[in-house]
N, C-alpha and C positions, 0 to 999 in steps of 0.2 A: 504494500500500500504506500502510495506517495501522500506526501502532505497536504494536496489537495482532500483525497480521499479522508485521511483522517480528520482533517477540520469540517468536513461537511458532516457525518458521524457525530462525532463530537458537541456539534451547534444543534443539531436536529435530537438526538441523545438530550440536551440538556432542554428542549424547548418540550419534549415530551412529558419530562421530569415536572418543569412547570405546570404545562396542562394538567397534568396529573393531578398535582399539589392543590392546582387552585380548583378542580371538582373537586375534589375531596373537602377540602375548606367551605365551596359551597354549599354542599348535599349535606355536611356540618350544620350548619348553618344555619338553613331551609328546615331543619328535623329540627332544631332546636325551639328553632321561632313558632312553627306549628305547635309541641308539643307545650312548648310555653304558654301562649297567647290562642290557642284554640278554643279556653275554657273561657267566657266573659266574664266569667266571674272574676277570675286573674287582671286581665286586662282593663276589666273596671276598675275592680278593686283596689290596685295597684296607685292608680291617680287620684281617687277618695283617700286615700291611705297619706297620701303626699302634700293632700290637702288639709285633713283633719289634725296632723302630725305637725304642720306649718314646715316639713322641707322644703329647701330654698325658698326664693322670693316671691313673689307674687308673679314678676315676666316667666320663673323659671320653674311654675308650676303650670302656668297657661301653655307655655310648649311642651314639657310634660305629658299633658293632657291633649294636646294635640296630636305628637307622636304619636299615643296611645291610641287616640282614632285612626291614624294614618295605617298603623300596623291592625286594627281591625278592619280598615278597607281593601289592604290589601291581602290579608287571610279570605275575603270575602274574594275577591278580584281571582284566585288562585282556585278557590272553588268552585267560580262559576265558571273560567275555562277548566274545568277536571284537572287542576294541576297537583290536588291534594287528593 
């Protein structure tokens, strides 16, 4: 094998390794957040919880809660293409 050969190897070799990494990271990820946030009672809960409690300030309880809808519309958004 000449040095072209092994650098293409090598570069393709190492791009695979990434792809790899980063599904795995995903499907991580993806299972976590389902399994998390499936339940509304969680996902409610959690922002009641933030409020009642007085964690962080008032801006950083309203994005809080906002995220927390965000990841409920998109749990919703994943099951209504059959993605879950």
């Amino acid at each position: 094998m000449d040095k072209r050969e092994v650098a293409k190897f090598h570069n393709g070799g190492l791009a695979s390794w990434c792809a790899g990494i980063l599904n795995v990271l995903s499907l991580a990820f993806l299972i976590g957040f389902i399994v998390l946030f499936t339940n509304p009672e969680t996902a409610l809960g959690l922002p009641s919880w933030a409020w009642m409690r007085r964690y962080f300030g008032i801006p950083g309880r309203i994005h809080y809660t906002l995220v927390m809808l965000a990841v409920l519309a998109f749990i919703w958004w994943l099951a209504y293409w059959n993605l879950i």
